[in-house]
N, C-alpha and C positions, 0 to 999 in steps of 0.2 A: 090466559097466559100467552105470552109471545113467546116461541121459541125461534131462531132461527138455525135453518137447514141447509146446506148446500148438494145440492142436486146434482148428479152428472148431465150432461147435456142431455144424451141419449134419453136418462128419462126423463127429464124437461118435456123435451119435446111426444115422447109416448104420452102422456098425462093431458096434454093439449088438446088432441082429438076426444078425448072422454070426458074433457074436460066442458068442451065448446058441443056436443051433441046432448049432453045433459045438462046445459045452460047452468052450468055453474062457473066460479070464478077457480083458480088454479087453487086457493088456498081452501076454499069449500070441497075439491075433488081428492085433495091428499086430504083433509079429515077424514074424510068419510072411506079413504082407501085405509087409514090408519086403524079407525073402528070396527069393519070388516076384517083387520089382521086381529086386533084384539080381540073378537069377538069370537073370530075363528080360534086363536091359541087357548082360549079359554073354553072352549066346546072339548079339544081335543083334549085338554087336561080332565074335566068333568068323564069322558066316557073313558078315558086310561083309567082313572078312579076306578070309574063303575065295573069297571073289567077287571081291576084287581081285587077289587070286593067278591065280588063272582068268583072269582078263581080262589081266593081265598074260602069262602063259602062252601064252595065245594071242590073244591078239590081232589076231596074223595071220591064222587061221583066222575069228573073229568080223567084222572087216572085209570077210572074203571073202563072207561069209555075210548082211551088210549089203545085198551089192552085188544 
């Protein structure tokens, strides 16, 4: 899919240097910046879950544990 972005310059030019030491093209280094934010948002959603599964679970013990 093509989407197109418009970039501030600032990060234009930030993306360059990681862009050109990891011998990718500008459009292969924002994928791949994009897939690390995806990747990342969706880690932190999974262990917010698991956290509230947890706290749910026991709760009762946590409370005790408060006191």
């Amino acid at each position: 899919m093509v989407t197109t972005v418009d970039l501030p310059d600032e990060l234009y030019e930030r993306l360059k240097e990681p862009a050109e030491c990891d011998h990718r093209s500008m459009n292969a280094t924002i994928v791949v910046a994009l897939e690390q934010y995806v990747a990342q948002r969706n880690q932190r959603a999974r262990v917010r879950d698991l956290a509230r599964d947890v706290a749910d679970r026991d709760a009762e013990l946590l409370r005790r544990l408060a006191e």
